[in-house]
PDB file of N, CA, C and O in Angstrom:
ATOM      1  N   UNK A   1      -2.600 -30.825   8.554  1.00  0.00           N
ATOM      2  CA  UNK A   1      -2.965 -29.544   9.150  1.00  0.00           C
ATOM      3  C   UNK A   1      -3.776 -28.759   8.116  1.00  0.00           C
ATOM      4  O   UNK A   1      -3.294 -28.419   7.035  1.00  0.00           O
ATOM      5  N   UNK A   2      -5.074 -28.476   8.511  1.00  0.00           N
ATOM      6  CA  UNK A   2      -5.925 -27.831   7.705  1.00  0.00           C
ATOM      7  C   UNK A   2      -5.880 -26.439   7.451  1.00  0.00           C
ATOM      8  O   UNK A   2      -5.986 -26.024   6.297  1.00  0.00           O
ATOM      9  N   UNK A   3      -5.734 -25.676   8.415  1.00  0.00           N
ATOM     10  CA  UNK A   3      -5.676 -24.229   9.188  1.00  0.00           C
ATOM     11  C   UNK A   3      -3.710 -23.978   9.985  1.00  0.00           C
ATOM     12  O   UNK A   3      -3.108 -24.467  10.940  1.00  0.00           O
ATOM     13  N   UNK A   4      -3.440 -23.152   9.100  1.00  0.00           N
ATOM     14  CA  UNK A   4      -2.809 -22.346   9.662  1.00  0.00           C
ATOM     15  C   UNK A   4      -2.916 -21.977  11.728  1.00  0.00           C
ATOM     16  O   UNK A   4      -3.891 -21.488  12.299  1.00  0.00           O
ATOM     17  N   UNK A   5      -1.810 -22.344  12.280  1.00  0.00           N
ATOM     18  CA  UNK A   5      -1.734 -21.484  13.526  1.00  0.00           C
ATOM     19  C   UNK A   5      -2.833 -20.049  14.046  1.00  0.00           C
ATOM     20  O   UNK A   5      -3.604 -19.739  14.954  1.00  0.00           O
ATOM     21  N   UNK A   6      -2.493 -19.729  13.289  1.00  0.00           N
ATOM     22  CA  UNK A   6      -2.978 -17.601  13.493  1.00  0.00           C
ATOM     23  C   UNK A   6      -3.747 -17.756  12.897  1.00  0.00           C
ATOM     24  O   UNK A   6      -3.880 -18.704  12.123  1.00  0.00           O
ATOM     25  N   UNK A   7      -4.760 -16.539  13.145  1.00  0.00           N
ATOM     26  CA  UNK A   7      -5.665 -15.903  12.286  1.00  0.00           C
ATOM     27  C   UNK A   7      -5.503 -14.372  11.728  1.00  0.00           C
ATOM     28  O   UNK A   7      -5.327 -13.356  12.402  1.00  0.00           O
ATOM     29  N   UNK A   8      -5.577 -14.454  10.766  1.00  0.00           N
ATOM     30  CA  UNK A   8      -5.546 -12.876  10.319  1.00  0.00           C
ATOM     31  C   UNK A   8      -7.173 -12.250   9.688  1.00  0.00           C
ATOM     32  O   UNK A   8      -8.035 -12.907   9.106  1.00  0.00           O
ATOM     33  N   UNK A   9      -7.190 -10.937  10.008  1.00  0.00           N
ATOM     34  CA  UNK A   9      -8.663 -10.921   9.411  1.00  0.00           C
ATOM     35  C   UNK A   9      -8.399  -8.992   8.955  1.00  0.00           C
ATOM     36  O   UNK A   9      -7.805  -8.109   9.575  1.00  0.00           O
ATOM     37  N   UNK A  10      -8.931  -8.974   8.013  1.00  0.00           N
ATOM     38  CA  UNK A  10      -8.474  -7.725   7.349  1.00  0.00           C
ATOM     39  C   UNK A  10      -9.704  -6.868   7.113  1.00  0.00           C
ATOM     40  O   UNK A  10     -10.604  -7.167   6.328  1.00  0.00           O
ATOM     41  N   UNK A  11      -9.651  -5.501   8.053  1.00  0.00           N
ATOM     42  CA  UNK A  11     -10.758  -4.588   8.356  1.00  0.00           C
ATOM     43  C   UNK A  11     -10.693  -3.324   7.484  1.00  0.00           C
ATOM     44  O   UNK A  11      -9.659  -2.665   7.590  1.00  0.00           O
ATOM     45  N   UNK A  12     -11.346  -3.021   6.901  1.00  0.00           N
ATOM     46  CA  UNK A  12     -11.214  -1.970   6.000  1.00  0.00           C
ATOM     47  C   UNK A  12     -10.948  -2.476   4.812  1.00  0.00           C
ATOM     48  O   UNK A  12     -11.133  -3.651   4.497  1.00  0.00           O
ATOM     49  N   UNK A  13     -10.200  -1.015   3.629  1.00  0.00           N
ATOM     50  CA  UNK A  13      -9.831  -1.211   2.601  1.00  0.00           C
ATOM     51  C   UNK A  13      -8.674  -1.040   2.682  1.00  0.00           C
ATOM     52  O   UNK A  13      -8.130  -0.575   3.684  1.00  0.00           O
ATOM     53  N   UNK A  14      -7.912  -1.489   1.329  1.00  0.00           N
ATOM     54  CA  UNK A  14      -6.444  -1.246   1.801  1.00  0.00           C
ATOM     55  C   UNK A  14      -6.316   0.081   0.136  1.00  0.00           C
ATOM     56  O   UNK A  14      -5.195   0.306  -0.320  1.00  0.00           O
ATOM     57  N   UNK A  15      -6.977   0.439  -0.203  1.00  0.00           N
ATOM     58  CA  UNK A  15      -7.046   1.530  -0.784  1.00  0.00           C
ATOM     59  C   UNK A  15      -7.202   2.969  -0.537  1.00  0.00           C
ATOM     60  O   UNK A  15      -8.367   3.288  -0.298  1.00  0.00           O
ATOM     61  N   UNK A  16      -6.493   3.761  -0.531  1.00  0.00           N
ATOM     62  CA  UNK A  16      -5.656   4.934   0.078  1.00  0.00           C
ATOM     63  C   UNK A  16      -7.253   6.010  -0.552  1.00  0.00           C
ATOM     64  O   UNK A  16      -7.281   6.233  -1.763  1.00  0.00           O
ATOM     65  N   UNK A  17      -7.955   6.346  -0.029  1.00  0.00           N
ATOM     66  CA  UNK A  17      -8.317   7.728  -1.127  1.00  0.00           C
ATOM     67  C   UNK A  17      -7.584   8.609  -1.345  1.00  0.00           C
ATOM     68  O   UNK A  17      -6.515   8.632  -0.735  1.00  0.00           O
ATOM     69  N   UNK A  18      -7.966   9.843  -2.480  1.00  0.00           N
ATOM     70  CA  UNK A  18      -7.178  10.904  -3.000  1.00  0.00           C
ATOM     71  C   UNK A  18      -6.315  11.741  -2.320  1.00  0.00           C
ATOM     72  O   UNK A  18      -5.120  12.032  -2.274  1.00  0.00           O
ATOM     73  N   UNK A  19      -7.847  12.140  -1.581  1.00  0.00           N
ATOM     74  CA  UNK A  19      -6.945  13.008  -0.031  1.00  0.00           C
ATOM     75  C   UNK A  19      -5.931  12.999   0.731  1.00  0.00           C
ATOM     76  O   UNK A  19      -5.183  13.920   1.058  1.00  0.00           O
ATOM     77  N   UNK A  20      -5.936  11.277   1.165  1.00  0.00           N
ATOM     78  CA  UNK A  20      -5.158  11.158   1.878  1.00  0.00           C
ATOM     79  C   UNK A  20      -3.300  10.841   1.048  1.00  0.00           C
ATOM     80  O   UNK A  20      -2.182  11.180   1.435  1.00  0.00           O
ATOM     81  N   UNK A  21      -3.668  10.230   0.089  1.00  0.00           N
ATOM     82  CA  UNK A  21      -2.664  10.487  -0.959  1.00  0.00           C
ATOM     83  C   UNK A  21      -1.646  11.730  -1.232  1.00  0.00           C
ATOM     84  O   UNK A  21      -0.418  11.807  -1.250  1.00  0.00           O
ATOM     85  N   UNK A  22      -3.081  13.011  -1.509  1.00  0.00           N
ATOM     86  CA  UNK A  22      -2.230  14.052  -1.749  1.00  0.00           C
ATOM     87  C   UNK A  22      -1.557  14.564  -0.923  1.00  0.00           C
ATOM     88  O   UNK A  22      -0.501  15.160  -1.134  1.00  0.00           O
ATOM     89  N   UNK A  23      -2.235  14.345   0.410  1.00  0.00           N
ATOM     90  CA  UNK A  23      -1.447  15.100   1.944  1.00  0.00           C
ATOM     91  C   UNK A  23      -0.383  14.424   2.419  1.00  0.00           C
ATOM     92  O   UNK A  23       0.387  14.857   3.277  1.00  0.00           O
ATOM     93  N   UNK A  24      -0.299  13.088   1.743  1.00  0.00           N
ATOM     94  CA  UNK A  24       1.355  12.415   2.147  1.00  0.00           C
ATOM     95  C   UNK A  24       2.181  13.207   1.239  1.00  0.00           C
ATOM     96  O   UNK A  24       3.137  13.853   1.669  1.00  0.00           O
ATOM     97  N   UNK A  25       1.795  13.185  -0.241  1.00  0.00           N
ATOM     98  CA  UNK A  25       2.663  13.797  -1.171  1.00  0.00           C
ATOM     99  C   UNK A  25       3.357  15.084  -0.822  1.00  0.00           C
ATOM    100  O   UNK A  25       4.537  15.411  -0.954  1.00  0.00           O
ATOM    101  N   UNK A  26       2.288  15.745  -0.330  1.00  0.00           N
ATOM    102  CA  UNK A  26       2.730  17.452   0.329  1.00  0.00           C
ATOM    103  C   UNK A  26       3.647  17.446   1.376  1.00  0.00           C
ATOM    104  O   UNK A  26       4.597  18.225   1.443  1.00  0.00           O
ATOM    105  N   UNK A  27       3.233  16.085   2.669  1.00  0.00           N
ATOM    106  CA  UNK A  27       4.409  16.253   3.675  1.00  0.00           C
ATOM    107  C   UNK A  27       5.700  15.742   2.699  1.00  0.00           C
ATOM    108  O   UNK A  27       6.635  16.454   2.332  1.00  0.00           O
ATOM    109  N   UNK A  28       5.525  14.556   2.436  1.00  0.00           N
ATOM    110  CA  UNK A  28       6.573  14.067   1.901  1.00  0.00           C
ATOM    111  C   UNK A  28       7.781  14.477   0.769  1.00  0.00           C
ATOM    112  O   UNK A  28       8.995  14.316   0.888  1.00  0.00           O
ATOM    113  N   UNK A  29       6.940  15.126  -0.492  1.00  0.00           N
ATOM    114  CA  UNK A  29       7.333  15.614  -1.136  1.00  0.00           C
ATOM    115  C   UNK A  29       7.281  14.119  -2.496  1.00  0.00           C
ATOM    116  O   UNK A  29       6.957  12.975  -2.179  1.00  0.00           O
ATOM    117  N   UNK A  30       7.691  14.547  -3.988  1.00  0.00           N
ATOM    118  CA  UNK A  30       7.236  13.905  -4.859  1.00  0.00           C
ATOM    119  C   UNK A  30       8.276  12.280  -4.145  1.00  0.00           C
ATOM    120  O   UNK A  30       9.027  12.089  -3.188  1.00  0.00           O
ATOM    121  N   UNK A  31       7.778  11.519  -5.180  1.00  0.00           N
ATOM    122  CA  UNK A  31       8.273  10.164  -4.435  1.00  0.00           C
ATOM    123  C   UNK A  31       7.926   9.299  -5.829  1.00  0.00           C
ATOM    124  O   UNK A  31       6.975   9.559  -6.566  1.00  0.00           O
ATOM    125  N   UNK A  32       9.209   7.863  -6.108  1.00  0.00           N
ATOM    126  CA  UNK A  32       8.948   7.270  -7.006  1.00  0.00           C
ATOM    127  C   UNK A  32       7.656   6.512  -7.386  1.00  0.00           C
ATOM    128  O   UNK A  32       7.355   5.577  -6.644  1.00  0.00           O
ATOM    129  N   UNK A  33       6.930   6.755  -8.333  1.00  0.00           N
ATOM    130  CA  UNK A  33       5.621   6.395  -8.715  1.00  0.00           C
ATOM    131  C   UNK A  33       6.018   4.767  -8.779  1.00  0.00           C
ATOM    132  O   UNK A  33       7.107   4.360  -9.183  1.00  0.00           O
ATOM    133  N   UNK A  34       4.643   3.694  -8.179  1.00  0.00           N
ATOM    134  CA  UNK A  34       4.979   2.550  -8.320  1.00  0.00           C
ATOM    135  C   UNK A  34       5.240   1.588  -9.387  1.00  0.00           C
ATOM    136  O   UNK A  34       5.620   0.419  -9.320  1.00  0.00           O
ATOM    137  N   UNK A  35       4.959   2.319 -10.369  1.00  0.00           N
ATOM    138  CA  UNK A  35       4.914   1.789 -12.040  1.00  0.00           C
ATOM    139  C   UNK A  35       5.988   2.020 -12.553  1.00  0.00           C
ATOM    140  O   UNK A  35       6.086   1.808 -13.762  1.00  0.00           O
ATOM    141  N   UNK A  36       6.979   2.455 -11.917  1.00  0.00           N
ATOM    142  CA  UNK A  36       8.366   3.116 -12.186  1.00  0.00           C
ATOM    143  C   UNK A  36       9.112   1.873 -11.369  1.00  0.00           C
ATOM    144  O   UNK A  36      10.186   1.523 -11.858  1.00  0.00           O
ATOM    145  N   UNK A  37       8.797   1.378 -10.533  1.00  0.00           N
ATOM    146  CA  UNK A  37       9.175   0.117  -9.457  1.00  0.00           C
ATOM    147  C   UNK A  37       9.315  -1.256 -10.680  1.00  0.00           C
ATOM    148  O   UNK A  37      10.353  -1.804 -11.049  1.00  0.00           O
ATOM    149  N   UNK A  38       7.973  -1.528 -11.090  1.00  0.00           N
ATOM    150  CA  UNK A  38       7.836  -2.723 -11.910  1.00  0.00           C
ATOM    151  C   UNK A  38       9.064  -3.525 -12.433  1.00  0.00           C
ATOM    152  O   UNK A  38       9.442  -4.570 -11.902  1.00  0.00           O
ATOM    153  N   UNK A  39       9.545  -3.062 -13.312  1.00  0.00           N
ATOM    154  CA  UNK A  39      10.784  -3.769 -14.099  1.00  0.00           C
ATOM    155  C   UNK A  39      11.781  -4.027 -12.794  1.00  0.00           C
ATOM    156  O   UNK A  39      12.568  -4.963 -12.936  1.00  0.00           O
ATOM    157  N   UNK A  40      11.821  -3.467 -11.826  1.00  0.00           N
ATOM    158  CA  UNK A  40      12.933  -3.411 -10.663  1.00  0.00           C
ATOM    159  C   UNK A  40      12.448  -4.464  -9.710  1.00  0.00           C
ATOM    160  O   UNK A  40      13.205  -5.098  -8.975  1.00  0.00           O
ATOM    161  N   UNK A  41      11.232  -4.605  -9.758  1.00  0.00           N
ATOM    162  CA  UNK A  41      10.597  -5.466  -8.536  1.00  0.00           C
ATOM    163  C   UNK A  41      10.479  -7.422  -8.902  1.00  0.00           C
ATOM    164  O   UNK A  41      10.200  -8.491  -8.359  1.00  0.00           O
ATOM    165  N   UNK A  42      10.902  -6.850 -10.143  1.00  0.00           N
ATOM    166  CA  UNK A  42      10.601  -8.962 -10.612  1.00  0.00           C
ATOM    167  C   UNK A  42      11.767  -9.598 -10.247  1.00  0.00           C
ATOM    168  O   UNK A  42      11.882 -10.814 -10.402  1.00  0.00           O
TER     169      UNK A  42
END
């Protein structure tokens, strides 16, 4: 089997700009930075 079943195809970026960043932060409120994750995630 050469190919996988499905196809997936990926539109856009998957990079957040600033804006939209800061306006989650504001609804959300502060939230663990992902570099703070690292040592926890291996």
């Amino acid at each position: 089997m050469d190919r996988p079943p499905f196809r997936a195809d990926q539109v856009g970026s998957l990079l957040r700009p600033e804006k939209l960043k800061a306006a989650r932060e504001k609804f959300l409120g502060p939230q663990t930075p992902t570099s703070a994750l690292g040592p926890h995630d291996d």
